[in-house]
C-alpha positions in Angstrom: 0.0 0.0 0.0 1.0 3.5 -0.6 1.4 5.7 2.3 2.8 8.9 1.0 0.7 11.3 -1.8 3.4 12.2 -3.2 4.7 8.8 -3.8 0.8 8.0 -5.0 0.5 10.6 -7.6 3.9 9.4 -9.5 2.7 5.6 -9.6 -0.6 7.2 -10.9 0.8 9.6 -13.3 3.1 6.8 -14.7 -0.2 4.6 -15.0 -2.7 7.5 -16.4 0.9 8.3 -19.1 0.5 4.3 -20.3 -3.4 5.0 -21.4 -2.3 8.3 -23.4 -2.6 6.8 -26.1 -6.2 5.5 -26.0 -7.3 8.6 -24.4 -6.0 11.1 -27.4 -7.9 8.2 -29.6 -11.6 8.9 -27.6 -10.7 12.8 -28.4 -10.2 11.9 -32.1 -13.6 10.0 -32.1 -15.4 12.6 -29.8 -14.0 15.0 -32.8 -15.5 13.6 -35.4 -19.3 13.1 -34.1 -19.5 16.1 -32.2 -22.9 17.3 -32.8 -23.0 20.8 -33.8 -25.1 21.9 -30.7 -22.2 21.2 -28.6 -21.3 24.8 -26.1 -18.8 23.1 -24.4 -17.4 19.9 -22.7 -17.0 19.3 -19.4 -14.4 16.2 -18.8 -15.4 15.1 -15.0 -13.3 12.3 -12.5 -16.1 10.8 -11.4 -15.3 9.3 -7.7 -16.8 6.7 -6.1 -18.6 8.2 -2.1 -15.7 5.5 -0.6 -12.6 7.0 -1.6 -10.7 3.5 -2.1 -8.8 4.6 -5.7 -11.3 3.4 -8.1 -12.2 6.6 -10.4 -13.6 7.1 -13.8 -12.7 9.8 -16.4 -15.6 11.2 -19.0 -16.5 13.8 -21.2 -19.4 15.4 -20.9 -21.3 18.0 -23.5 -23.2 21.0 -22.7 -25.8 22.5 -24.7 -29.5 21.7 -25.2 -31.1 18.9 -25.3 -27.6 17.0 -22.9 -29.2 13.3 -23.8 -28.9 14.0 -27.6 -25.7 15.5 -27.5 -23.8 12.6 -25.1 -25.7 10.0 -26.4 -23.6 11.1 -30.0 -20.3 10.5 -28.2 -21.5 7.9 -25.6 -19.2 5.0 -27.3 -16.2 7.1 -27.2 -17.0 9.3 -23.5 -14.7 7.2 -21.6 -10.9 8.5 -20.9 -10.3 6.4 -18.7 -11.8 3.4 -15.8 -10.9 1.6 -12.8 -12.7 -1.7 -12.9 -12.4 -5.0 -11.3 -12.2 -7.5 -14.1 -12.0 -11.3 -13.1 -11.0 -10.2 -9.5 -8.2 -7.8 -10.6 -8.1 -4.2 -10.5 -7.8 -3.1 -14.2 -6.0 -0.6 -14.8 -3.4 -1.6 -12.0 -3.6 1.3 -9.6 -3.3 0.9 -5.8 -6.5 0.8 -4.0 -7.2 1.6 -0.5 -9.2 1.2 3.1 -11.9 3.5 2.7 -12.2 4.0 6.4 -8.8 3.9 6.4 -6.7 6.6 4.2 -2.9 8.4 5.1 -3.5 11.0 2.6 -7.0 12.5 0.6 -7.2 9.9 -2.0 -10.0 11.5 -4.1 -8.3 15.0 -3.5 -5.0 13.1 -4.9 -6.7 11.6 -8.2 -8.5 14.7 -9.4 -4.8 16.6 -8.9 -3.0 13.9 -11.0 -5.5 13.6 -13.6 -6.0 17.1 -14.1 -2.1 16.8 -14.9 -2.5 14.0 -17.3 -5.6 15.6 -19.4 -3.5 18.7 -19.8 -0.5 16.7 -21.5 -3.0 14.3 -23.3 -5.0 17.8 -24.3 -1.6 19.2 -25.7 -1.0 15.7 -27.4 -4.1 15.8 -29.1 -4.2 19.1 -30.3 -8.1 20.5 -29.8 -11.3 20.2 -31.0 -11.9 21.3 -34.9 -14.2 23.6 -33.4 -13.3 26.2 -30.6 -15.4 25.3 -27.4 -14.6 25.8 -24.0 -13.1 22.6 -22.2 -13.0 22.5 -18.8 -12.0 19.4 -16.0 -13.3 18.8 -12.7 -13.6 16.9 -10.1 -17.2 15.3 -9.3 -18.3 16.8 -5.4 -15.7 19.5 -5.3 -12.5 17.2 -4.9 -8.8 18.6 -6.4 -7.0 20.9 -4.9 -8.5 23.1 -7.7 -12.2 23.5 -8.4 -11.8 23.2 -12.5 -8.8 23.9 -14.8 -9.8 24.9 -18.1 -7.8 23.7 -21.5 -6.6 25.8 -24.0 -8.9 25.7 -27.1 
């Protein structure tokens, strides 16, 4: 188990920089079916209430009519997920005792991957259309409330 947040966010980091690749891929996709009601997208770590590690990373659109707009980009809305797959946690990040934790866990996560999107943002290059494109963490978690990305 990781004890130290610093310590945490590198073995994070190092995991979130393995799923780069996939992540800039989702973008490309997102980029090619975003409707053209689309005002701006929202890309949210969504945190589980017990703060054991698991997270999930997803874009969101704003505009009207939301359920028309993210169900255009609903095969491609997912950055990046925690799961347990046949027992194992997949991706391989550490997990902890909810009841239990040395450091803010969810606090930690929404830092780090605020991090990674920048650098997978920079990687990708934008949207062909300039929107606003902001992170956050779900409930208020991250050191910072939102970051916006450069459009």
């Amino acid at each position: 188990m990781v004890n130290d947040v610093d310590e945490y966010k590198q073995v994070l980091l190092a995991v979130l920089r393995a799923h780069t690749d996939t992540a800039v891929s989702m973008l490309r996709l997102v980029n090619r079916c975003l409707p053209e009601k689309t005002r701006s997208i929202r890309i949210i770590v969504h945190l589980p209430q017990d703060a054991d590690g698991m997270f999930t990373v997803m874009l969101h659109l704003d505009g009207p009519d939301l359920f028309v707009l993210n169900k255009a980009i609903s095969d491609f809305r997912s950055l990046f997920s925690v799961r347990i797959v046949h027992g194992a946690v997949t991706p391989d990040v550490p997990l902890f005792d909810p009841f239990d934790q040395p450091f803010s866990v969810n606090d930690a996560i929404v830092d780090i991957v605020m991090v990674w999107l920048k650098e997978v943002w920079a990687t990708f290059g934008g949207m062909n259309v300039r929107l606003p494109v902001t992170i956050e963490g779900e409930d208020g978690f991250g050191s910072k409330p939102t970051m916006s990305l450069a459009v």
